[in-house]
N, C-alpha and C positions, 0 to 999 in steps of 0.2 A: 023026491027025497034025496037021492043022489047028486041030483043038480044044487039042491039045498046045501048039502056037506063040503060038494067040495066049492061053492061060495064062499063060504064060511072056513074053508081052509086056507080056500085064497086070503083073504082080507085080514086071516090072523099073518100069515107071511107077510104081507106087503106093509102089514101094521110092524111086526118086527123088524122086517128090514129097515124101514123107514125109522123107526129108533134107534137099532144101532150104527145110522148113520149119522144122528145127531150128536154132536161134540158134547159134553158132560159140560156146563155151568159153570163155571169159578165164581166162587160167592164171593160178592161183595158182603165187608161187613163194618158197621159204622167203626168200630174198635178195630184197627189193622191186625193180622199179625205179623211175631217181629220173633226172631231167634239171631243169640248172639252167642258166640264161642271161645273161648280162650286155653291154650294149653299153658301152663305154669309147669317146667319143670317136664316131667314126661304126663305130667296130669292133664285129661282133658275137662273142659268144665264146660257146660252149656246150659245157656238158659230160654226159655221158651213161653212167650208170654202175648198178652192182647194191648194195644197201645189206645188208651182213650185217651181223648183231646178234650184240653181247659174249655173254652168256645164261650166264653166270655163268664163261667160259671164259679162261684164260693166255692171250693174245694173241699179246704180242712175243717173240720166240725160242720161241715153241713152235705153236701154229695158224699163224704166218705167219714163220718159220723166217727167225733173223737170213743176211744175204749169200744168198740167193735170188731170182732176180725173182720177184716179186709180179703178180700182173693190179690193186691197188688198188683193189679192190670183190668185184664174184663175179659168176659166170656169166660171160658176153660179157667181153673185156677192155673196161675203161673208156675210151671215148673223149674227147678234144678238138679243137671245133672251129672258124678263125677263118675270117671274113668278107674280114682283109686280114694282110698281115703283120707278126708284132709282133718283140718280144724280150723274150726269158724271163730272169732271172735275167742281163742283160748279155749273152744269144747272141740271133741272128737267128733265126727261124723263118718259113717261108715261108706262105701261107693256103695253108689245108687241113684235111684231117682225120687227124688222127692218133690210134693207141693210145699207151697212157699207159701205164708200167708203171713199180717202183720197187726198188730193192734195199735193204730196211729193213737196219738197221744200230744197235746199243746206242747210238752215238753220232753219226750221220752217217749218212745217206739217199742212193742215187744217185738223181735221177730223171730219167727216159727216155720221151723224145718217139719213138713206131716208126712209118714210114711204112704201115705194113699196119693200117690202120685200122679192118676188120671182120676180128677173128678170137676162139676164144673160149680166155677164159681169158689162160693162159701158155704153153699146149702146146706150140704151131707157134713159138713165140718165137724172131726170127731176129735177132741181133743186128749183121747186116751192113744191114738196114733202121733202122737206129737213125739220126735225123738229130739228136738232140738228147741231150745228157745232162750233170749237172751235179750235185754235191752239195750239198743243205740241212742246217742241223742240224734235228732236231727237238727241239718244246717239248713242256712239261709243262702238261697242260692238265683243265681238269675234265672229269668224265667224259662220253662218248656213245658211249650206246647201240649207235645203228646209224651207220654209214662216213656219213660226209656232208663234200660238196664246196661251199665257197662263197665269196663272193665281198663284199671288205671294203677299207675305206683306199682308194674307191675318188674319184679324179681325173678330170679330162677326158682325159690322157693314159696313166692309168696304172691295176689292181686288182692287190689280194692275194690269193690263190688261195689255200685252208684245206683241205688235207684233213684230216678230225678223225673220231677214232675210240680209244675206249676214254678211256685217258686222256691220250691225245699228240695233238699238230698239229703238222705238215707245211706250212711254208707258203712263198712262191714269189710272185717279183712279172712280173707281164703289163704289158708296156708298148708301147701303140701311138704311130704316127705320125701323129697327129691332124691337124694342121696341114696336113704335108705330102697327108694324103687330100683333106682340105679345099682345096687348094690344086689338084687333081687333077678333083675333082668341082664347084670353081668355076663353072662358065660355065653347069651344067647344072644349078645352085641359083640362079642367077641369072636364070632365062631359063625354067625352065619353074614349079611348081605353086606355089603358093603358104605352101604348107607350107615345102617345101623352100627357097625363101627366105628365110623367118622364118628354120630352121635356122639359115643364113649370117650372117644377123643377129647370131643369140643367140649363135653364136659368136665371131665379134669383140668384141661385148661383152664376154662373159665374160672371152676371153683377153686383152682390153685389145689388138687386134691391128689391124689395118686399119679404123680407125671408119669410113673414107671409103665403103669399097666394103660395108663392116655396112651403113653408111645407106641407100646406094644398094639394098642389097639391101631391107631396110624398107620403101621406097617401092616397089619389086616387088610385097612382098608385100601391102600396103596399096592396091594400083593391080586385083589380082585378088580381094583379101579385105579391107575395112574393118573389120576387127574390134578389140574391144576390145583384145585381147593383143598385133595386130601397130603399133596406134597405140600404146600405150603402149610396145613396143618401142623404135617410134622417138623416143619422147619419152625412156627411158633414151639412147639412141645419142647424140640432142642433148645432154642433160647431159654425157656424158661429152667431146664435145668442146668442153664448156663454153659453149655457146650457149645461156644458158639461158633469154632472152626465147622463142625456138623451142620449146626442150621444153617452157616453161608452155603456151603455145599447142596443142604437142600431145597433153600431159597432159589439156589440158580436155578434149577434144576427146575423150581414151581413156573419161573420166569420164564423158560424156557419154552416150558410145556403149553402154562398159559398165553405167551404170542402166539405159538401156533394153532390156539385155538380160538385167537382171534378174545381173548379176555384182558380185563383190564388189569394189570400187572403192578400200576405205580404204588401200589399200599406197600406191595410183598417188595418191589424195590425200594421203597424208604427202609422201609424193619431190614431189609439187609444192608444198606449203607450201613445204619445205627449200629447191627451186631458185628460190623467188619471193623468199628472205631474199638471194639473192645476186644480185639485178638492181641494176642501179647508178638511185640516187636520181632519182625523175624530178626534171625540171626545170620550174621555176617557172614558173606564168603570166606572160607580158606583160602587162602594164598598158596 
């Protein structure tokens, strides 16, 4: 009986061992999957989806049945998911994660934000979780292959969202509150890494918005990191509020900094040529 047991103790060890020496599987699956990401603004956006392929197959009203909700991909329903809260197509949506689903149509498309975010398919589709839904037309578009999600026409405040497949796009504009994040996460781009200040920076600049507290940020960021990108930053922020004896100064200075570290400098030396044609004439010697 003893000899019996530890048989059977052996053979259970040597059985586990020998499994957890076996590598885990990666599924193949006829439907890929595919995740694509975009940050708009300080918003992150991502979407998360299964890629089925045409393969010589009628699409529209026939594999994906016109006036049906759709999952818009395969397997899992297709998710999206934001970092803060935008608006789609002129409606609010709150951050989150949501399923995606669509009601294809020969002429008009509903499409539908559901707050059950992991589910698979269309199956469980409950349409009293719907927090969004809105109709697109769809375009005529060249052909693809396999379902793909992506992201285009894109702004500081705003992207175009494509789903494309076969020979149509689907597409839908995402628009965040850039400003107002910015406006939120202030004190905490100003105050802590250095990175994050530049952000605060680049963005004033860009949006032509607050150069004062841009600059103020610049010097932040140039007080923790004297780098070539954050001096020349601040030598753009000077230009833009027109002080351009300042930005030459701190143009050289970027120029400077970025040969020695081996960067490429010819941008930041054209913008300083450009700002040194608009210093007012010096003035004469005395005699």
């Amino acid at each position: 009986m003893k000899r019996f047991l530890l048989f059977v103790l052996a053979a259970v060890f040597i059985t586990s061992v020998t499994a957890a020496q076996i590598p885990p599987q990666r599924m193949l699956r006829v439907s890929p999957f595919a995740t694509v990401s975009q940050t708009v603004g300080m918003t992150e956006m991502t979407v998360t989806y299964h890629r089925p392929g045409v393969k010589g197959r009628p699409i529209w009203g026939a594999l994906v049945p016109y006036g049906q909700v759709w999952r818009a991909g395969a397997n899992n329903a297709t998710v999206f998911s934001f970092s803060d809260d935008v608006t789609i197509n002129g409606t609010a949506l709150k951050a989150g994660k949501y399923s995606f689903f669509t009601v294809p149509g020969e002429k008009e498309w509903t499409v539908i934000f559901n707050s059950q975010a992991d589910q698979w398919g269309a199956y469980n589709y409950d349409s009293t979780k719907n927090v969004l839904s809105f109709t697109v037309t769809p375009a005529a578009a060249p052909h693809e292959e396999w379902l793909s999600y992506s992201f285009s026409d894109l702004t500081i405040n705003s992207v175009l969202v494509t789903l494309r497949w076969e020979k149509l796009a689907v597409p839908f504009t995402v628009t965040t509150a850039t400003e107002e994040n910015m406006r939120k996460a202030e004190s905490g781009l100003m105050s802590q890494a250095a990175g994050q200040a530049s952000l605060y920076a680049r963005y004033a600049l860009d949006t032509k918005g607050d150069l004062d507290k841009g600059l103020a940020a610049a010097e932040r960021a140039i007080a923790l990191n004297p780098s070539f990108g954050n001096l020349a930053l601040k030598a753009q922020l000077l230009a833009a509020k027109e002080m351009f004896a300042e930005a030459v100064k701190s143009g050289e200075a970027a120029i400077e900094t970025g040969k020695k570290a081996g960067a490429n400098t010819a941008g930041v030396e054209k913008m300083v040529a450009e700002w040194k044609t608009k210093l007012p004439p010096a003035k004469g010697k005395k005699k």
